[in-house]
N, C-alpha and C positions, 0 to 999 in steps of 0.2 A: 137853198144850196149852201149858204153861207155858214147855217145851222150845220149841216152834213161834214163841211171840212171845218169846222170847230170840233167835232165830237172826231173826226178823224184824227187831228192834230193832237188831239189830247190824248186819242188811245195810244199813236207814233209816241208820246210823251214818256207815260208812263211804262211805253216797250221798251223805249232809251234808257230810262231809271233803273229800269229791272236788271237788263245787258250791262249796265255798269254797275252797279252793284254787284252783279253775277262778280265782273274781272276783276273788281276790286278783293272782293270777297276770297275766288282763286287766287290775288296776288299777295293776300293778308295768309292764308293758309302753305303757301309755299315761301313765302318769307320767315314764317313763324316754324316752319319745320328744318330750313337749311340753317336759323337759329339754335335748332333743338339740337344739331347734329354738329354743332359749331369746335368743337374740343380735336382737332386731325393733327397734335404735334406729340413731340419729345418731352418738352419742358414747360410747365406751367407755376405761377406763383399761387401759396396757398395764404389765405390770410385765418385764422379760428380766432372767432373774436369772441371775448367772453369767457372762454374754455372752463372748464372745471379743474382738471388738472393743474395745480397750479404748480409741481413741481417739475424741473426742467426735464429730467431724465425718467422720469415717469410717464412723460408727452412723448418722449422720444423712444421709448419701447413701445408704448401701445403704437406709435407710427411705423414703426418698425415691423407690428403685427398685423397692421391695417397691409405694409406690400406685401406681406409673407400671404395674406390670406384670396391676397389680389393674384397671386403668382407671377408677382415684378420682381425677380432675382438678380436683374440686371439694376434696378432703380439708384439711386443716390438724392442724396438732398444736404439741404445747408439752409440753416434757422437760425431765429432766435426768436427770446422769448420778452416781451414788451408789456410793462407794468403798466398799468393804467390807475388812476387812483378813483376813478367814478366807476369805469367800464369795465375792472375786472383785469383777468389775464389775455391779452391776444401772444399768437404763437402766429410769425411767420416765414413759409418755408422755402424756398426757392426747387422743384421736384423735378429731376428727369427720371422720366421711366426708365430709361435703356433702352427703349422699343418706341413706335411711332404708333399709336394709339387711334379710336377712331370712335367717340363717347360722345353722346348727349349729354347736356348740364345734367340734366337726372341722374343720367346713370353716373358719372362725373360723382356728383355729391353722394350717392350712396354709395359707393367704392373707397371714396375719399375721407368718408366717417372715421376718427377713431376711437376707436372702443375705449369708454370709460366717461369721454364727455359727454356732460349733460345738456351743454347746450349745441344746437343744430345750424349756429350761425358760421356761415363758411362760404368766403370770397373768393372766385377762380378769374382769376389773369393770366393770359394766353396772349403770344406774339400778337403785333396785330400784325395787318397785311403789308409787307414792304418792308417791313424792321427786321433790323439784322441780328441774326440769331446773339452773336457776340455782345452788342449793346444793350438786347433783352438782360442776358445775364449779368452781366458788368450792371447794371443800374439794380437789379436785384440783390445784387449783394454789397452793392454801396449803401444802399438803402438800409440792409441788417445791418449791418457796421457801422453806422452812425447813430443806430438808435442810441439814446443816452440812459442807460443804465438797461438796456441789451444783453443777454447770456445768449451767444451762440452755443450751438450745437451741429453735431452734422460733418461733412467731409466740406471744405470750401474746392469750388471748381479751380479746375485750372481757365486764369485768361489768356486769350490770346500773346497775348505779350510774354507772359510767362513761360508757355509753351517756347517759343519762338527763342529766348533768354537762354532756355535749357538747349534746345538743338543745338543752337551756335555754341556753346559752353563745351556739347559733346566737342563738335566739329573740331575746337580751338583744343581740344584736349589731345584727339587722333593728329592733328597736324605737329605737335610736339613732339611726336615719336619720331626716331633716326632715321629709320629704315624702312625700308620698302614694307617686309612681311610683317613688322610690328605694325603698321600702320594698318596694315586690312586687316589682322587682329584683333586691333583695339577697337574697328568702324562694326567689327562681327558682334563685339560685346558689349558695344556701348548704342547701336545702331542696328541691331539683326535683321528688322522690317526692309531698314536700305540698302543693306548688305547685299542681300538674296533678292531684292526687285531688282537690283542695280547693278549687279556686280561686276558685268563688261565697263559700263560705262566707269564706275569708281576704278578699277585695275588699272584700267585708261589713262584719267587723270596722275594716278599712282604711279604707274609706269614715264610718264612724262616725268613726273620731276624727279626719278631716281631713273634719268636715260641709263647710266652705266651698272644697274644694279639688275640682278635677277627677278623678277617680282613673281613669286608662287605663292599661293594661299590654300592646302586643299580644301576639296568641298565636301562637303557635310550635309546626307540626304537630308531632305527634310524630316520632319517625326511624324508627320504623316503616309513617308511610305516604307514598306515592310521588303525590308533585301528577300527575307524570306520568301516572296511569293515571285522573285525573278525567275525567269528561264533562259538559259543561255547556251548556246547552242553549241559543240568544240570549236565550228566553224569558224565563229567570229571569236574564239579564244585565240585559233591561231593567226586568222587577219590583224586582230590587237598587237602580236607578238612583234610580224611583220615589221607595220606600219608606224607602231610608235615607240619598242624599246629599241630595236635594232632598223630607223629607218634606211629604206635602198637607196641609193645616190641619185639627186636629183628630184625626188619624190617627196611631197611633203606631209609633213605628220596628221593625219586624218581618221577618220574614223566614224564608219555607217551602218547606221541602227536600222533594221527595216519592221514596221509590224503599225497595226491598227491604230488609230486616233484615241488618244487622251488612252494609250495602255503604259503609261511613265516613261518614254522611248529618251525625253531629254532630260528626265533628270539620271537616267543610268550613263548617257554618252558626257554628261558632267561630273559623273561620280568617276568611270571610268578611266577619262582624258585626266583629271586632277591627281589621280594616284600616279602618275609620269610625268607632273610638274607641268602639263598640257592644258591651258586652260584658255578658249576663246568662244568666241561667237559664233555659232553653226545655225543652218537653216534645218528643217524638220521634216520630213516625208515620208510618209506611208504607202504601203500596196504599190509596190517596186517590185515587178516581175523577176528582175532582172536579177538581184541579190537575195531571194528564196533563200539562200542555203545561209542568211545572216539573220534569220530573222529574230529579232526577240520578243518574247509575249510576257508582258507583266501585267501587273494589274495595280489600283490604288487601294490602299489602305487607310480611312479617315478616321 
């Protein structure tokens, strides 16, 4: 009997051995694969050690041919080039695609070759998990920039701080101006993204600290839509006429757009109101039975 559960024990033994090796085995094969596939960002550091190229701008066209051939039209980068006196040339690059990427080392390193080097050696650094995009970059280009007899090349990124430097410079530039209409001017030319996200809120601000001033600025469709493909009906030419060149006593200056979602309905009732020096904050609504005979149908143009 004792024989029987020894030979038992042994066979449970070598079942156990096998079932862990099994999960070891599936955990070594799915570790090794979400390795392979490890490349999911924007910006990675290139290091080419050795390179054959040893001139600067000979590295920096055929890189330039390696994105053209990748079809990375959006990419940038910022290098330099690092003498070695045993090792040869290393070149390293600091690379955002412009796009968010999603490569295995492999494909990685064959996408990343550039044509004309001889040698195949080539180092990818990649955020790790938790780091801040900004301190990725910031130590990559302290890094180029301290090499000691370093030849950059490339666009240097903007840093945060810089960024940040430039805003407030605009800001301090538009708060210079006298008046009301220069001010959202200057915020239009120097600011256009904040302009047009913003432009209640900025008038607002504007309007406060010039209380006894007029504050107009008209508005300017976007270039993405075509006045040509509006439809406007006489109807709401003469409700326009109405309501806001000659309004009636008592009644206040308004004006309602009726027709289908996302067919341009607020940016014509912005474009319209601002050519009468009318410009504020309205709500949005569509398939209103009730104002049929205002209806406008446009469309977008991108």
């Amino acid at each position: 009997m004792s024989l029987s559960r020894l030979r038992l024990s042994s066979l449970s033994s070598v079942s156990d051995v096998s079932d862990t090796a099994s999960v070891v085995s599936s955990r070594t094969s799915i570790a090794s694969s979400k390795a392979e596939a490890a490349i999911h960002c924007r910006t990675v550091f290139l290091t080419y050690a050795q390179c054959s190229l040893e001139n600067k701008d000979e590295f920096a066209a055929m890189f330039n041919e390696m994105l053209e051939r990748n079809k990375l039209s959006k990419a940038t980068y910022y290098g330099c080039r690092e003498p070695h006196r045993v090792n040869g040339i290393h070149y390293h690059v600091l690379l955002n695609f412009g796009e968010q990427v999603n490569w295995s080392f492999s494909t990685a390193r064959k996408c990343l070759t550039v044509p004309g080097n001889m040698c195949d050696s080539l180092n990818i650094v990649t955020r790790r998990r938790g780091q801040n995009y900004q301190d990725f970059v910031v130590n990559h280009v302290k890094y180029c920039e301290k090499i000691e007899g370093g030849d950059l090349f490339g666009e240097r990124p903007k840093m945060s701080a810089d960024i940040a430097a430039e805003r407030k410079r605009k800001w301090e530039e538009i708060g210079r101006e006298r008046n009301a209409a220069s001010k959202l001017a200057k915020c239009k030319e120097l600011l256009p993204d904040k302009f047009y996200c913003s432009f209640n809120n900025i008038k607002g601000a504007v309007e406060f600290e010039h209380q006894n001033e007029e504050v107009y600025e008209r508005f300017e469709l976007p270039s993405y839509i075509n006045p040509s493909n509006f439809r406007v009906p006489l109807e709401i030419c003469q409700w326009e006429f109405d309501n806001l060149i000659h309004p009636k006593p008592g009644r206040r200056q308004s004006l309602i757009i009726v027709g289908n979602s996302r067919t341009g309905k607020s940016c014509l009732a912005e474009y319209i109101a601002s050519q009468h020096g009318v410009f504020s904050s309205f709500d949005t609504e569509w398939d209103l039975a009730a104002y049929r005979d205002a209806v406008f149908d446009g469309t977008w143009e991108v």
